[in-house]
N, C-alpha and C positions, 0 to 999 in steps of 0.2 A: 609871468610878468618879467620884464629883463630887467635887470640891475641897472641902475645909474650910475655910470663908470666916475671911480675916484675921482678925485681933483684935489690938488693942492692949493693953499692960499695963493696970493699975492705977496703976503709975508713972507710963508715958507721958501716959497722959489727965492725969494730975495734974501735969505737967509743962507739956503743953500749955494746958491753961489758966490756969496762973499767969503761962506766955509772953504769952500774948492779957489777961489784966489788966495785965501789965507793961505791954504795947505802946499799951493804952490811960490806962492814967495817965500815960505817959511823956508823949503827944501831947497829954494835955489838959493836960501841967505847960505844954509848948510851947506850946500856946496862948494859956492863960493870960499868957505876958508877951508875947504881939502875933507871934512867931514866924511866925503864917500871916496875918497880914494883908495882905503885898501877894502873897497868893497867891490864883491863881483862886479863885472861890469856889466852883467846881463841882467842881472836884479835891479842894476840903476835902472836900466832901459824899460824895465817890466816897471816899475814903481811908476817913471814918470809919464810911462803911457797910461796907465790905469788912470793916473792923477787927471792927464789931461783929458781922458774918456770923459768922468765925472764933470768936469769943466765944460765942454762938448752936449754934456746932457743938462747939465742945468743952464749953460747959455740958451737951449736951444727949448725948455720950456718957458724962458722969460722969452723969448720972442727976440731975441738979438741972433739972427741963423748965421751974418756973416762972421761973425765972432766965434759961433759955434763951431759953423764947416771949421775956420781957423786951426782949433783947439780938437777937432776930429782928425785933421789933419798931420797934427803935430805926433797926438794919438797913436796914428795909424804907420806915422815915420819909426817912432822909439819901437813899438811892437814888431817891427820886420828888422829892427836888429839882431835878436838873438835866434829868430832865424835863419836870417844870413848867417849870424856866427856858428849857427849848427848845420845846413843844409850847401852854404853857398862855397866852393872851396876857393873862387877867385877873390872873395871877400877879404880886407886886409885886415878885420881881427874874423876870421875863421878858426875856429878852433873844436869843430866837429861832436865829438861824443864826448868832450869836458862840459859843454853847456850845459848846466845846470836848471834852468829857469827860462820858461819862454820858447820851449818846441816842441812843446805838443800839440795834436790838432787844435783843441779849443784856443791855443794859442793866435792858431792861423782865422780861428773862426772870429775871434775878439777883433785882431787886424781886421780881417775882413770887414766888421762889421762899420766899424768906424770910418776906413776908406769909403766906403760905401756910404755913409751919412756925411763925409768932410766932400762927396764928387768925386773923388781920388780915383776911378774905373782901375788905372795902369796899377795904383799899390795894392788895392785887391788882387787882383789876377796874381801880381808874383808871389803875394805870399802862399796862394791856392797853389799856385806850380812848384814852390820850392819843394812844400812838402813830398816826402818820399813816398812813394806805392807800397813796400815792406817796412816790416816795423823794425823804427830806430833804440839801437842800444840805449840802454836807460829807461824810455817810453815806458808807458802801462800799456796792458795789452789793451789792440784795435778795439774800440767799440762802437756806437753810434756816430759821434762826432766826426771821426776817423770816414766812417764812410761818407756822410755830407760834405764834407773835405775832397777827399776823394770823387763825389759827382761833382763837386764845383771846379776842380781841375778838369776835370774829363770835358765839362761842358764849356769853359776858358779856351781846351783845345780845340772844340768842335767836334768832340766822339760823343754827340748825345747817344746815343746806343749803349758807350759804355756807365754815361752820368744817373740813365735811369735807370739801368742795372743796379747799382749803385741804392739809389734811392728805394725802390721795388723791393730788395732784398729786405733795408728795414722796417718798410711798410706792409710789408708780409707778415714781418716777424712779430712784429707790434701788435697787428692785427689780429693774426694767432693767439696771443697772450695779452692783452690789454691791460695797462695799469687800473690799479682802481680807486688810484688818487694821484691826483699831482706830482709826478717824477721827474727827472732827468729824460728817460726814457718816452713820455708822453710831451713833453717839451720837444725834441726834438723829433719825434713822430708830427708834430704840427711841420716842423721846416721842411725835413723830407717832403711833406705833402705839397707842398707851396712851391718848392724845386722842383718836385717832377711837374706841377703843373705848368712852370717856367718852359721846363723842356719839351713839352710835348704841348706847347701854346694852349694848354687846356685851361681855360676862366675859372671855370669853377673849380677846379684842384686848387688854382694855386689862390683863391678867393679861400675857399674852405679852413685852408691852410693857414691863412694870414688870420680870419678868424678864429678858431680856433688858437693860436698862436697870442692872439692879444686876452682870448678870455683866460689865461693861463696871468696874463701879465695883469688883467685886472682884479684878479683873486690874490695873486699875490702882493700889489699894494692894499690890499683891504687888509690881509693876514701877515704876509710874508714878513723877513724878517727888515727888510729894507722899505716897509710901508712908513706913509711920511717923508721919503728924501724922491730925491730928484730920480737917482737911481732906479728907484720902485717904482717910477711912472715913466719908462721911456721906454719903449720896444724895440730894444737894438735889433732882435733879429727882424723883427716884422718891418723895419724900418732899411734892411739892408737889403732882404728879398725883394721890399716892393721895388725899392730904388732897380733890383736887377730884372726884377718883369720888366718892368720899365724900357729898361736899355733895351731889353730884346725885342720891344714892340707891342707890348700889351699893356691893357689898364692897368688904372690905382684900382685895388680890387678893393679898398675900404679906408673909407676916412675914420680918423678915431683919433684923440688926442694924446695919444700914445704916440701918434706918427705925426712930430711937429710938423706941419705941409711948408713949412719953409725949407723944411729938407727932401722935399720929394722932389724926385727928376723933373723936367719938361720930356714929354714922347717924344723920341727923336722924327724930324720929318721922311 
C-alpha cells in the first residue's frame, strides 16, 4: 500500500514563513549597523542565499510562487558569488583559492537548484560552467555531486556524450554497490538517474528518477531531521531537474506536492 505523502498545516507553513521573514529582517537590521563587515564576504553571500532559499521554499508551499520565484531568485544571485569569487578571474572581488565557503560542487548544485525554481535558465548554466573539470585547491576530493555537476556542464555545453558519461559512471557504480539505506550516495543516484534520462530524452529514466528522488524526500519529512519545516517538504532537486526536462522538451514526469506546480515550466513550443 503506498504511503500518504506528508503535508504540513496551514499553520505551519504560515508559521514557517513568518520564521524565514523574521530571519531575514533580523540580519539585514545586523547588517545595516556594519555587524558583518569584518566578516568574510563569502559567508555573508553563503548565509543570505541559504536564508533566501528557505524563504523561496516556504513562499512557494503557501501558494505565493511570484514571491517565491523572487526570493529563488535572490537565492540563486548571492550563491554565484563566491563562485565567481573562486572560479571567475574577471570578477572584481575574485580572489581564487582564498575562498573559503561557497565553491564546492554542492555549492554549484544549491545555485542551480534555485535558478532553476526562481526561472533564472542563464544563472544556472553559469554556475554549472564556472566550475572547474580538476579539482580545486582546498576542495574535498571529487565525488558524486562533482560528477552531476560536471554532466550538467557537459550538457549546458551540448557534449551529451560527455554528460552521460558522466552520469553512467555513477549509476554503474551505485548499482554495483547499492546503499541499504538512505544516503547521500542513493540521493544522488536518483538525480544522476533523471539526468541521464534528460539527456538521452528517455521518459522513463528520467520519470524513475524523479520518483525515486521524492520517495527519498517523503521519508525524510516523516523522519529526517528537518520533518515539520518548510525545508523537509520541498524537492529542490526533483523540482530543478523536472523544470530542466522541461526546457529540453519533455514532460512533467510527476505531480507531487513536493513539486509546488506554481514552479514548474510551461514546455516550450
Amino acid at each position: 500500500m503506498t504511503k500518504k505523502i506528508p503535508q504540513l498545516s496551514a499553520e505551519q507553513l504560515a508559521n514557517e514563513l513568518e520564521i524565514d521573514l523574521e530571519t531575514i529582517a533580523r540580519k539585514k537590521a545586523l547588517d545595516e549597523t556594519g555587524f558583518y563587515k569584518d566578516h568574510e564576504i563569502e559567508h555573508v553571500y553563503w548565509g543570505r542565499g541559504f536564508d533566501y532559499a528557505s524563504l523561496g521554499m516556504s513562499y512557494a508551499l503557501n501558494q505565493k510562487f511570484d514571491e517565491a520565484k523572487a526570493a529563488f531568485k535572490k537565492a540563486a544571485e548571492y550563491q554565484l558569488r563566491p563562485l565567481k569569487m573562486a572560479f571567475d578571474p574577471t570578477d572584481p572581488e575574485f580572489i581564487g583559492e582564498k575562498v573559503t565557503m561557497g565553491k564546492e560542487s554542492i555549492d554549484v548544485v544549491s545555485c542551480f537548484n534555485c535558478a532553476m525554481a526562481a526561472g533564472e535558465l542563464a544563472i544556472a548554466k553559469e554556475a554549472c560552467l564556472l566550475y572547474p573539470e580538476e579539482q580545486f585547491p582546498g576542495n574535498r576530493k571529487p565525488d558524486t555531486t562533482d560528477d552531476l555537476v560536471h554532466a550538467l556542464k557537459a550538457w549546458f555545453n551540448g557534449d551529451h556524450d560527455k554528460a552521460s558519461a558522466h552520469c553512467q559512471k555513477r549509476l554503474d557504480e551505485y548499482t554495483a554497490k547499492p546503499s541499504k539505506k538512505i544516503t547521500f550516495r542513493s540521493n544522488y543516484f536518483t538525480l544522476h538517474l533523471a539526468l541521464w534520462g534528460i539527456i538521452h530524452k528517455d521518459a522513463l529514466s528520467f520519470e524513475d528518477g524523479i520518483k525515486r528522488n521524492l520517495a527519498i524526500w517523503h521519508h525524510g519529512a516523516r523522519y529526517g531531521e528537518e520533518s515539520g519545516t518548510t525545508r523537509g517538504h520541498y524537492a529542490e532537486f526533483a523540482v530543478a531537474l523536472t523544470n530542466l526536462g522541461i526546457h529540453a522538451g519533455m514532460e512533467q514526469p510527476v505531480v507531487d506536492p513536493f513539486i509546488p506546480q506554481g514552479l514548474v515550466w510551461v514546455k516550450p513550443d
